[in-house]
N, C-alpha and C positions, 0 to 999 in steps of 0.2 A: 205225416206226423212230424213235429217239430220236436226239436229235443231240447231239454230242460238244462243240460248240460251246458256251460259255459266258460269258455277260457280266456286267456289273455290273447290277445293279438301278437302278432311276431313286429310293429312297431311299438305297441305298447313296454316289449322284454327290452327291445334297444335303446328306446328311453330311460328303463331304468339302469340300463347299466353304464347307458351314457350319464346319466346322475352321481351317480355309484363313482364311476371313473373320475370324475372330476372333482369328486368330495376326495377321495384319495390322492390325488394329485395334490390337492390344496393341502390337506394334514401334512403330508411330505414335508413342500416347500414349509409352513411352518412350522415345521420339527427342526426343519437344516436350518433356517434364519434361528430359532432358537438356538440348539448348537452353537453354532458360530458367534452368537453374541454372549453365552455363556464361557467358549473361549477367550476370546478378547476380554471381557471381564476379569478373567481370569489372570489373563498376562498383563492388564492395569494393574491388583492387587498385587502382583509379584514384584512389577516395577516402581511400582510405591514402597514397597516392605525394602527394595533393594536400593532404592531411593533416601529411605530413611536411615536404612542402616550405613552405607555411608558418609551422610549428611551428618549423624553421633560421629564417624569416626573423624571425620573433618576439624569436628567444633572438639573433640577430645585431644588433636595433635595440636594444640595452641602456636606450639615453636615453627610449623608449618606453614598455617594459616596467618601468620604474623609478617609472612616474609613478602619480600613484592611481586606481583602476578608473575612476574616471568621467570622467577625464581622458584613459585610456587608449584609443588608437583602434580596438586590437584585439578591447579588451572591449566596444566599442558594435557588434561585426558580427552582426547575425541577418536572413539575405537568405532570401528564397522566387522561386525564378524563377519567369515564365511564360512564354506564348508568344508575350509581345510586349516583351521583356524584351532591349535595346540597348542593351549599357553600350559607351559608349568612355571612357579616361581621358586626362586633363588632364593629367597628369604623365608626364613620361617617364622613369625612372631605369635605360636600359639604358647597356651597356658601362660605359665609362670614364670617365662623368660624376661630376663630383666635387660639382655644384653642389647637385644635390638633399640638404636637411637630412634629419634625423631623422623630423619628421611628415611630409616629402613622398614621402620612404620606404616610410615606413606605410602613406598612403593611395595610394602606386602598388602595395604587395602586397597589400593590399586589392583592389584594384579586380582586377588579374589573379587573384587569387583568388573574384573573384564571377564573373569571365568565363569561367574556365573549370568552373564551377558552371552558367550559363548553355550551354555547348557540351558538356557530357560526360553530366549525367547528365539524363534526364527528368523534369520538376518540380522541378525540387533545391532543398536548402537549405544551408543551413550558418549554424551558431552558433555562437562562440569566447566561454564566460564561466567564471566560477568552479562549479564543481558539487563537491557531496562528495557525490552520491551520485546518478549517472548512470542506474546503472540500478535499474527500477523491478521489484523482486522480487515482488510480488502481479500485476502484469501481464504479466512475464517479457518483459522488451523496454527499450529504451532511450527518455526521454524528452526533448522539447525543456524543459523547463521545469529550470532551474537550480537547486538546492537549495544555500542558501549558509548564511542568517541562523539556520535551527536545527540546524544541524552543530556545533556549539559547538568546532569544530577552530580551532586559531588560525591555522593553514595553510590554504586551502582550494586545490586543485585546480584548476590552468586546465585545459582541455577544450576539443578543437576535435569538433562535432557535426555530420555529414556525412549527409543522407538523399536517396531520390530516391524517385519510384515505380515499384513494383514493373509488371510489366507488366497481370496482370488489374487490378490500381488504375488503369491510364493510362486508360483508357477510361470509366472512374466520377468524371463532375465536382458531385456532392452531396458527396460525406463523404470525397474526398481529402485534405484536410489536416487531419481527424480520424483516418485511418488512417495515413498514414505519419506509420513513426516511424524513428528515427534509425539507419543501417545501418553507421556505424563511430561509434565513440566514441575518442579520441585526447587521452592525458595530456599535456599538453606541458610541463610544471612546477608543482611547488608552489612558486611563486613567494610570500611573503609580498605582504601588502595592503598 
């Protein structure tokens, strides 16, 4: 007598779970590639908002931004945080003080500007100088390095330079600060020299 009864085969189960396995594998990977491009998105936004804000405080210190680059306090910032990296500042220009001048201005949005470089983004930098020419088209990416003197523009570009590392970089401390490179670039005027 033959029986009416029938099962799966013991290849038939391994198939499917070898299906199974690999549909879940796939979800994974993109949940984490999601993730991580929702972060990065994320610390763009911050760096544009931090970007912006200040690029106002720039163009609101007129007596600052008037003076010549090397005098000027905004064009000497190019910070690199680390992990032992404690700013407090010396200045206070909140509320409705009237006391603080023009440079103490400066170097209080300075300083909150490197501090919140130091709290927001992993490794960060940030550079504010003249560039005419930011981005670097044979590497397809943006660079720290300022292109001023062979631009023959008589105008050149200020530039606020905003980078962090990305997350597979957090964990590699040989060639981090050879590979990140700058993840917002921010015109803030062509202010003449």
């Amino acid at each position: 007598m033959r029986s009416t009864e029938q099962g799966f085969s013991l290849i038939e189960v391994l198939v499917s779970v070898f299906v199974l396995t690999v549909g879940v594998i796939g979800a994974t990977g993109m949940h984490l590639n999601a993730l991580r491009t929702a972060q990065q998105s994320a610390y763009q936004t911050s760096a544009l908002h931090l970007g912006s804000d200040i690029a106002d405080s720039m163009r609101a210190n007129v007596k600052q931004m008037r003076l010549a680059d090397d005098l000027n306090p905004y064009l000497q910032v190019d910070y690199q945080s680390s992990s032992t990296s404690a700013r407090s500042s010396d200045v206070s220009c909140y509320g409705g003080r009237g006391d603080c001048d023009t440079e103490e201005l400066a170097r209080f949005d300075i300083e909150q500007l490197l501090q919140r470089i130091d709290s927001d983004f992993p490794g960060g930098r940030v550079r504010i100088c003249r560039d005419a020419m930011p981005w670097n088209a044979k590497a397809q990416r943006f660079e720290w390095d300022c292109a001023m003197a062979s631009s023959g523009l008589a105008i050149v570009p200020l530039v606020i330079k905003i980078g962090w590392q990305e997350k597979m970089l957090h964990d590699q401390t040989s060639q981090n600060e050879a590979m990140v490179a700058p993840g917002m670039v921010l015109t803030v005027a062509a202010y003449s020299r």
